[in-house]
SERO-4910 file (N, C-alpha, C, O; in steps of 0.05 Angstrom, whole numbers):
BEGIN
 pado doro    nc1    nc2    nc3   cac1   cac2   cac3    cc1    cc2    cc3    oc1    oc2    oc3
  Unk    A    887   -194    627    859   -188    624    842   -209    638    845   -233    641
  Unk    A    823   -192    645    803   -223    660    791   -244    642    790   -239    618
  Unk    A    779   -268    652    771   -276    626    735   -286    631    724   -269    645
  Unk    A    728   -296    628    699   -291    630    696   -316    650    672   -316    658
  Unk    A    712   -339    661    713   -352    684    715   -336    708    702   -339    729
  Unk    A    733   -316    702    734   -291    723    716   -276    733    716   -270    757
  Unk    A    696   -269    714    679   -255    720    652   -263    728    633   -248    732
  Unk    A    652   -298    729    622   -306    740    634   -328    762    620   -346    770
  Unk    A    665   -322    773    661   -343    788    648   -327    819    648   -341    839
  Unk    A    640   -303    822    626   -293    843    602   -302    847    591   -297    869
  Unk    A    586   -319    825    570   -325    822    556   -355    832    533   -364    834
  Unk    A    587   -368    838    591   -401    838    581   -398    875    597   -389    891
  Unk    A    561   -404    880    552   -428    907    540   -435    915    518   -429    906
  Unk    A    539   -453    935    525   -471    949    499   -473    966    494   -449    963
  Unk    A    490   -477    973    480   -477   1013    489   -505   1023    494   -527   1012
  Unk    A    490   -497   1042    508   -524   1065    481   -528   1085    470   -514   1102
  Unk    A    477   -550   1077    453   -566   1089    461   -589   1106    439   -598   1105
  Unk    A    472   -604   1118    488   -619   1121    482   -624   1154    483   -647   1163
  Unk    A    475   -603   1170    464   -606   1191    482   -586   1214    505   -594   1213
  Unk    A    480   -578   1221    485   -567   1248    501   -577   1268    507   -601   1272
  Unk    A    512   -553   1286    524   -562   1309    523   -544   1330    527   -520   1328
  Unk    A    516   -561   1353    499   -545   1378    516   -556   1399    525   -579   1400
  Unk    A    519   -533   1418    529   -536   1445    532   -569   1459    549   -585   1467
  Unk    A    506   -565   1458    498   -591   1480    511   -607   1467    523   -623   1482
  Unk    A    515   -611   1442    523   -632   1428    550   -631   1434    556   -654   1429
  Unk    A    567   -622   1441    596   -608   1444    612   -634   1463    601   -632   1485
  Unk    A    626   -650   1464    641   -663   1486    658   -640   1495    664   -620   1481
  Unk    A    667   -645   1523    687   -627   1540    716   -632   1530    732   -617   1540
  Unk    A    727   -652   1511    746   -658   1506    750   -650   1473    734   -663   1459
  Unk    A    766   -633   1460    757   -624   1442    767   -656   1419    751   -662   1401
  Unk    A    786   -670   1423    793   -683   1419    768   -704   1403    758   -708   1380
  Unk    A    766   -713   1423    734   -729   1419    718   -723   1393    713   -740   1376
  Unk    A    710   -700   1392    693   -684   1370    722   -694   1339    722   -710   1320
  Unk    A    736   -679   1349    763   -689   1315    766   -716   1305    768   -723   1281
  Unk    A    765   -728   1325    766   -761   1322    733   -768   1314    731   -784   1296
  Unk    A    713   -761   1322    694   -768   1310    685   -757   1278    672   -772   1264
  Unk    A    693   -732   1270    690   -722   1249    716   -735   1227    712   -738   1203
  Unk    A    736   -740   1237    761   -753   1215    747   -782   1223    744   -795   1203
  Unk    A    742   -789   1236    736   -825   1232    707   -822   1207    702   -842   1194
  Unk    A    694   -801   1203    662   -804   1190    683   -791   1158    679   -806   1139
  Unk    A    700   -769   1151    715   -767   1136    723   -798   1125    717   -809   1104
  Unk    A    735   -805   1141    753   -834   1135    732   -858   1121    737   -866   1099
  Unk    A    712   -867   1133    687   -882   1133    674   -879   1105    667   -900   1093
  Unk    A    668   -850   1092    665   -831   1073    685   -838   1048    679   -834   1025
  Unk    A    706   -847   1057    731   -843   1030    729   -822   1018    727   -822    993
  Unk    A    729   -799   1031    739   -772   1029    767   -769   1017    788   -775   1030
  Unk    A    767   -760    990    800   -769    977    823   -750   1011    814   -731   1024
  Unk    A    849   -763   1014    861   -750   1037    857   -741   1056    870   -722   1063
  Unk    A    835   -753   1076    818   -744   1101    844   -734   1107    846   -710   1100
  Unk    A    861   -742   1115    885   -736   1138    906   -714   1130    929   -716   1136
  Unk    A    895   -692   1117    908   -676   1096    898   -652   1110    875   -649   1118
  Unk    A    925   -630   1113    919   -609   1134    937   -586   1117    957   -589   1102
  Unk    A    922   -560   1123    945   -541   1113    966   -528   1128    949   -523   1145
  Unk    A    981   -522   1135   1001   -525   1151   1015   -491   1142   1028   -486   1121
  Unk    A   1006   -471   1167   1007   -447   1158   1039   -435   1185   1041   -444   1208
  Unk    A   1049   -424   1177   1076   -412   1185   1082   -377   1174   1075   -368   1152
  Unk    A   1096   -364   1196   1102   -339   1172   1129   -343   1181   1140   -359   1197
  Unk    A   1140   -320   1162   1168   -318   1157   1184   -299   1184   1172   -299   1205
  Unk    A   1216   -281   1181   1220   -272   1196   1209   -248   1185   1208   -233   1204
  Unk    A   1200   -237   1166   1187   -215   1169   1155   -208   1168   1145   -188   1156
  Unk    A   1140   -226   1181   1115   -226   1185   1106   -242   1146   1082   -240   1143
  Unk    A   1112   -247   1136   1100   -273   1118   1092   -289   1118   1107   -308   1122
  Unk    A   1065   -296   1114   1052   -320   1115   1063   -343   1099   1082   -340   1083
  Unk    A   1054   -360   1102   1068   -388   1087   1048   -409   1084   1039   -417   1106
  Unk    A   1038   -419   1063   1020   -449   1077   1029   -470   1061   1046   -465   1044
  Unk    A   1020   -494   1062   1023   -521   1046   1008   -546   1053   1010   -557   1075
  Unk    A    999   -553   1038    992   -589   1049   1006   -608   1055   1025   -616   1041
  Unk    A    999   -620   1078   1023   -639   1097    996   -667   1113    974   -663   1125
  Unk    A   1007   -687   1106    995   -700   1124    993   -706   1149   1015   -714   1159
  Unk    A    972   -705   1166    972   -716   1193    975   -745   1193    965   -761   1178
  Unk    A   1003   -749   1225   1002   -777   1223   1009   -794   1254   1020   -815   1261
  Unk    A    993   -767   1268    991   -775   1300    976   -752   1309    978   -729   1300
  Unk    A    960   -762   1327    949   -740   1344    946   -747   1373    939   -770   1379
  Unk    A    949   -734   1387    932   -744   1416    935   -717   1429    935   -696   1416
  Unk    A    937   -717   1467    932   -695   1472    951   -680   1480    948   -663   1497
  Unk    A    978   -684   1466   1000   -666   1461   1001   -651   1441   1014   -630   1441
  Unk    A    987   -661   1421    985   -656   1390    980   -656   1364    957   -664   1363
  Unk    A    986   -652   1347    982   -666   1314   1013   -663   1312   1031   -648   1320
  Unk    A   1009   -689   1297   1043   -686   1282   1043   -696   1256   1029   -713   1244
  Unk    A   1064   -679   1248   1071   -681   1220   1103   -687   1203   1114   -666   1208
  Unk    A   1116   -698   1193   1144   -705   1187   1145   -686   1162   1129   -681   1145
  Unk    A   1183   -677   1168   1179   -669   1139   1206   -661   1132   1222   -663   1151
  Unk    A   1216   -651   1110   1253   -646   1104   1258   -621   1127   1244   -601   1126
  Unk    A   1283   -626   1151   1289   -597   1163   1294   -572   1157   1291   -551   1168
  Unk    A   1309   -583   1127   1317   -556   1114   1296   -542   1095   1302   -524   1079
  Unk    A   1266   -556   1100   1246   -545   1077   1233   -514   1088   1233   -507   1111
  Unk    A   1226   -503   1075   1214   -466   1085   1195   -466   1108   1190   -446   1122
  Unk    A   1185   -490   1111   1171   -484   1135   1176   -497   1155   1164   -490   1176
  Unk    A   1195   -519   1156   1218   -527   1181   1236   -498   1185   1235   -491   1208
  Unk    A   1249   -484   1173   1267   -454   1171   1247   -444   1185   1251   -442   1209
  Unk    A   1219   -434   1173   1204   -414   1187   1190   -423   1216   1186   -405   1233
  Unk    A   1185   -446   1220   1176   -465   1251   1207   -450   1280   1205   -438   1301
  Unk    A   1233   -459   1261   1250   -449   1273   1259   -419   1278   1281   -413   1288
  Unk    A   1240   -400   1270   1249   -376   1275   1223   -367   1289   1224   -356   1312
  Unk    A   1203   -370   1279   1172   -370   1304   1151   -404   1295   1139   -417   1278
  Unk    A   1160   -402   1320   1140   -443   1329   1117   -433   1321   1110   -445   1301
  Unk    A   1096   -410   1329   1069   -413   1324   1061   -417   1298   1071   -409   1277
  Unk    A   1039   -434   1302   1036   -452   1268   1006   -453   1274    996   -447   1296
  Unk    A    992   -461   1251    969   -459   1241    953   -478   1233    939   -470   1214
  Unk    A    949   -497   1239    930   -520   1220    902   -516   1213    888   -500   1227
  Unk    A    891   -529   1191    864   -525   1181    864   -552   1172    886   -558   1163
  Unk    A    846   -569   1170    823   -591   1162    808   -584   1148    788   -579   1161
  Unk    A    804   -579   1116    789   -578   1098    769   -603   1093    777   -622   1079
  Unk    A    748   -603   1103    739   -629   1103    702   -623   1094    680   -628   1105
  Unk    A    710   -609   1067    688   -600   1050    664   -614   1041    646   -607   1026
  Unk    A    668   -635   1053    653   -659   1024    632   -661   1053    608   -664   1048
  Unk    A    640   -659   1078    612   -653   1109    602   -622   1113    584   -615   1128
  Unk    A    619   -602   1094    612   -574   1104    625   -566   1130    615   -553   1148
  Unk    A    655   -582   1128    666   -576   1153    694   -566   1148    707   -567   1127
  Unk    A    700   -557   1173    736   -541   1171    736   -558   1205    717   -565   1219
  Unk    A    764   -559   1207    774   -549   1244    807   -547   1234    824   -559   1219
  Unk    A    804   -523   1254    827   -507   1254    844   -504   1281    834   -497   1302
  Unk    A    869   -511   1277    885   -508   1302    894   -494   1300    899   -483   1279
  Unk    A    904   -485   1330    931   -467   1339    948   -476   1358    941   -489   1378
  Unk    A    981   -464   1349    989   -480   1372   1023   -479   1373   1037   -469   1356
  Unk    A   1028   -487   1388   1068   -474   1381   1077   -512   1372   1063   -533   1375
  Unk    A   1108   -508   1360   1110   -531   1344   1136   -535   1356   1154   -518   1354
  Unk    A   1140   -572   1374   1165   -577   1371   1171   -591   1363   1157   -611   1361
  Unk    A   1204   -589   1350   1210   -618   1346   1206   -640   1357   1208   -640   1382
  Unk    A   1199   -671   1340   1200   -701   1353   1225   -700   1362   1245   -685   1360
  Unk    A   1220   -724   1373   1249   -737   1390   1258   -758   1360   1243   -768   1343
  Unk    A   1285   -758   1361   1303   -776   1339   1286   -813   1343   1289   -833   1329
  Unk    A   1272   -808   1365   1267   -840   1362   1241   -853   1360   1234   -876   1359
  Unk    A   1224   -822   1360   1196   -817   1348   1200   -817   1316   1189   -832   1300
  Unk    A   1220   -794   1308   1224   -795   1279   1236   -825   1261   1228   -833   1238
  Unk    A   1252   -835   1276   1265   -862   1267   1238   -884   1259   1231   -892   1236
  Unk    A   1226   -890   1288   1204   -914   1284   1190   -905   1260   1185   -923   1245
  Unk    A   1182   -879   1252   1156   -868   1238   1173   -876   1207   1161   -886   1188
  Unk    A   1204   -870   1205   1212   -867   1181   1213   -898   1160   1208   -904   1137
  Unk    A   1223   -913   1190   1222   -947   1176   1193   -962   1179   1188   -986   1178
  Unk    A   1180   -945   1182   1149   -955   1175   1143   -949   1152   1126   -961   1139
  Unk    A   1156   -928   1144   1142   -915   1113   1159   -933   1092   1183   -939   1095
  Unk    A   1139   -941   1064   1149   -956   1046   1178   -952   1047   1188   -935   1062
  Unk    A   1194   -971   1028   1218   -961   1017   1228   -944   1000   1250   -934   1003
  Unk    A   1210   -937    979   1214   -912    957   1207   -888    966   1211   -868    952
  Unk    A   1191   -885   1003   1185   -863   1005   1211   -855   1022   1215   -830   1023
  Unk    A   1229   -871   1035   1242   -873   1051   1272   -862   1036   1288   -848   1048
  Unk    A   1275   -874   1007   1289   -858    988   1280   -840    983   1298   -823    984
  Unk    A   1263   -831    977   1255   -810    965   1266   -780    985   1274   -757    980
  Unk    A   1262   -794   1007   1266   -767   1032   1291   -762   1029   1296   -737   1029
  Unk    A   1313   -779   1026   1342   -779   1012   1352   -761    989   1375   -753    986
  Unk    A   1324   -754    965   1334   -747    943   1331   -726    944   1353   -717    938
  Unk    A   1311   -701    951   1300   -677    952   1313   -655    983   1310   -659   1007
  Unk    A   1321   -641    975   1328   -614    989   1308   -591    987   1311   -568    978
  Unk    A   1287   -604    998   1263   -597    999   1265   -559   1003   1272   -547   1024
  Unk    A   1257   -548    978   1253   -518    973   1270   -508    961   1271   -485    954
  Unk    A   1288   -529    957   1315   -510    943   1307   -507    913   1286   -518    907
  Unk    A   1317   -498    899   1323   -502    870   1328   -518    846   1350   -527    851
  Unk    A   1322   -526    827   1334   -548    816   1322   -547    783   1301   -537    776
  Unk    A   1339   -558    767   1344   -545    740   1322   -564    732   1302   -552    724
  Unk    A   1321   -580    731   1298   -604    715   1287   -626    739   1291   -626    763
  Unk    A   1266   -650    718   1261   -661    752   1273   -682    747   1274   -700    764
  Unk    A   1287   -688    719   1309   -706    721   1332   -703    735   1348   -722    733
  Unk    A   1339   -685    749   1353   -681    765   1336   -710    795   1345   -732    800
  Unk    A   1326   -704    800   1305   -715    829   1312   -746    810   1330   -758    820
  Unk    A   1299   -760    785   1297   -775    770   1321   -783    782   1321   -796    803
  Unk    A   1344   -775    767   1361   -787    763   1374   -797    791   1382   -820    795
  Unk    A   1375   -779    806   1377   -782    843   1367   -810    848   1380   -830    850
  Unk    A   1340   -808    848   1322   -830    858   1339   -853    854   1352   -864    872
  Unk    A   1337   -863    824   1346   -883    817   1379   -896    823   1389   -919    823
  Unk    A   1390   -867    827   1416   -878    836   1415   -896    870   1419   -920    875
  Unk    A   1409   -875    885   1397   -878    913   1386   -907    918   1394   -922    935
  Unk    A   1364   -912    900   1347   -940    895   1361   -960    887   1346   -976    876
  Unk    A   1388   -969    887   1404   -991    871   1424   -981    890   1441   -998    887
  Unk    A   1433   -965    909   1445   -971    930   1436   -978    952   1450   -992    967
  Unk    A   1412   -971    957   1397   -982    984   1384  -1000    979   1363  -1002    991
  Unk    A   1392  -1022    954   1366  -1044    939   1372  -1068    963   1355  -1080    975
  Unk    A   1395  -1070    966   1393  -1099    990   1390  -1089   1017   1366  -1093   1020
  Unk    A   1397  -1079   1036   1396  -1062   1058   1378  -1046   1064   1361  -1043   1047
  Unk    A   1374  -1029   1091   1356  -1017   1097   1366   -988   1089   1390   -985   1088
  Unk    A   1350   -969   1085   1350   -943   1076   1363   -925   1115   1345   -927   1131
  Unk    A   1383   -914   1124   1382   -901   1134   1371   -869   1140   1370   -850   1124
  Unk    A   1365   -870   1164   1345   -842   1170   1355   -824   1166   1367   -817   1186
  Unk    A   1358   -802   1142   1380   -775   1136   1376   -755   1161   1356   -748   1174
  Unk    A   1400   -750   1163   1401   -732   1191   1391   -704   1182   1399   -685   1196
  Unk    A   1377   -700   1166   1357   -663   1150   1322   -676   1158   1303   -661   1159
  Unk    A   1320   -696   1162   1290   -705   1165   1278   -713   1186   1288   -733   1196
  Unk    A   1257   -703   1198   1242   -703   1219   1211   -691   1215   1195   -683   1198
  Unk    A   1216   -697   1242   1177   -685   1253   1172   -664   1268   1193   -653   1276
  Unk    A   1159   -657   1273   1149   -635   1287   1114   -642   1304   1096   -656   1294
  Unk    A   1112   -628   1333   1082   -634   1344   1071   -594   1349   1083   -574   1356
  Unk    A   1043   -602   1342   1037   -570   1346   1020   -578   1371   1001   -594   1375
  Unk    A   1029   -566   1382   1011   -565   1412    985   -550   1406    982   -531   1390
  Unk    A    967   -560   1419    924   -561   1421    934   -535   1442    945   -541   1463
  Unk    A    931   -506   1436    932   -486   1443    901   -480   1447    889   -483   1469
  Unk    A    887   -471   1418    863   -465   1408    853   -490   1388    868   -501   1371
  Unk    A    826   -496   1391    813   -520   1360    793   -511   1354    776   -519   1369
  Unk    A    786   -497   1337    758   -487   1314    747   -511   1310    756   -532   1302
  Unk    A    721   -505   1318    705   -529   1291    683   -518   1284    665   -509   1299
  Unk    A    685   -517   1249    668   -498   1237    644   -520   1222    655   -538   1209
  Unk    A    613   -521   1223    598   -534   1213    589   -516   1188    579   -495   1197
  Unk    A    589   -516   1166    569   -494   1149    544   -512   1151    537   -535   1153
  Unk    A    529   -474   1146    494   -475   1159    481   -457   1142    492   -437   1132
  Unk    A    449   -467   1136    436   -451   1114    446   -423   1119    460   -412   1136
  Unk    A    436   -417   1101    435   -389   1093    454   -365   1107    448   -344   1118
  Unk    A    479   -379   1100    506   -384   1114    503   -373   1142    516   -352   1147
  Unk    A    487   -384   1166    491   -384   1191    504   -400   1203    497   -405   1226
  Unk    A    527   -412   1191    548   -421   1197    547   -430   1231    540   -412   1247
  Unk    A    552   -453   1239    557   -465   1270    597   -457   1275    617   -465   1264
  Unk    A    595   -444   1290    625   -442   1303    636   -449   1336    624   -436   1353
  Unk    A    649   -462   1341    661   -468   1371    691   -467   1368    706   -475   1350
  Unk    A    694   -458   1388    718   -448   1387    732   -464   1426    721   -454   1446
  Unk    A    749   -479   1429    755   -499   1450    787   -479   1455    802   -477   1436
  Unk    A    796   -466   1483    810   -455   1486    828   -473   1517    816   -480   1537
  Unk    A    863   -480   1512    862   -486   1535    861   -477   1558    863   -453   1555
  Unk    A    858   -481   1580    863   -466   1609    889   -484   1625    907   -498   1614
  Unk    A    886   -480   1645    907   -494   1655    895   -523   1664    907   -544   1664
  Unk    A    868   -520   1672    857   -555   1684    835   -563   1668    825   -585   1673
  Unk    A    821   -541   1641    805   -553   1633    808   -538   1603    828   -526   1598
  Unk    A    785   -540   1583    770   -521   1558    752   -508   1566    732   -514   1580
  Unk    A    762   -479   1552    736   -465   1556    725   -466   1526    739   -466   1506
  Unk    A    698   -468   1526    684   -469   1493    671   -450   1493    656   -447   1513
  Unk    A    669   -427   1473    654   -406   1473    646   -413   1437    659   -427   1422
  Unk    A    617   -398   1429    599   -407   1397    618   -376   1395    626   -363   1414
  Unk    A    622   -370   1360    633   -353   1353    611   -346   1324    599   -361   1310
  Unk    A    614   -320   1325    589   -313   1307    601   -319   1271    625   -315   1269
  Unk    A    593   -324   1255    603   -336   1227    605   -322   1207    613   -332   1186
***
């Protein structure tokens, strides 16, 4: 039955006052514009600026999403690390085209990618893995990311074993864990605007340049 949160959350919103975004204002590099909006996110202490949803379908046309952090970008890509054998490493490997979105609510903003996804190289994934703490570095060790599992003392109990074998030594890189880069195909960047006239651009590649076309909201 519905419950009466149900029935007034049609009722819940906003206006997005926040300001606008206009052509002229536009750099030719879509790049430029992302990095200026995640550096003003960042600046902001926006809880997880670098937090992206990370959309995939299945082999039978199924959508998929999840939160993943961004932890490179430039003009090959965004990249993201993560278990090989998890549902959306499986689903990357049966169709690459992938999806990103930047929820970056707290400016009245989104940007959204498109873009096909390949694996890092073993020595892109390596440097990135022994940079990350040591318990996160176990941790990637303990989880068979999507599978099943009876309790989370199961993971608990893992951890800790894992953590008192790799306590003097370095944690080696498990051969199920990696990265992935989505190639800058298409980049949305959405401003919300009074009385939801929403600002949209939309940055497409070509072969020697971007084409930017405004998209109605």
């Amino acid at each position: 039955m519905p419950t009466q949160l149900s029935d007034n959350i049609a009722d819940l919103r906003r206006e997005y006052t926040q300001g606008g975004l206009r052509r002229k204002d536009l750099p030719e590099d879509p790049l430029v514009l992302f990095e200026r909006w995640l550096k003003q996110a960042c600046e902001a202490q926006v809880p997880d600026p670098t937090a992206m949803c990370v959309a995939t379908v299945d082999s039978q046309g199924r959508p998929s999403q999840r939160i993943v952090l961004l932890k490179h970008y430039d003009e090959k890509g965004f990249v993201f690390y993560t278990n090989l054998g998890s549902r959306k490493a499986q689903q990357i490997a049966q169709n690459n085209q992938v999806n990103l979105l930047f929820p970056w609510h707290f400016f009245d903003r989104q940007v959204m990618v498109s873009g096909k996804a390949e694996r890092l190289s073993s020595m892109e994934v390596l440097k990135y893995f022994h940079s990350r703490p040591k318990d996160s570095q176990i941790a990637a060790w303990v989880s068979q990311q999507s599978s099943r599992i009876s309790t989370r003392g199961v993971l608990e109990s893992k951890f800790l074993e894992l953590k008192q074998k790799f306590l003097q030594g370095d944690v080696p890189l498990p051969s199920f864990w990696g990265g992935f880069r989505i190639s800058i195909e298409e980049i949305e960047f959405w401003q919300g605007g009074v009385n939801r006239l929403h600002d949209r651009f939309i940055y497409q590649r070509t072969e020697n340049h971007w084409n930017i076309d405004r998209l109605a909201p």
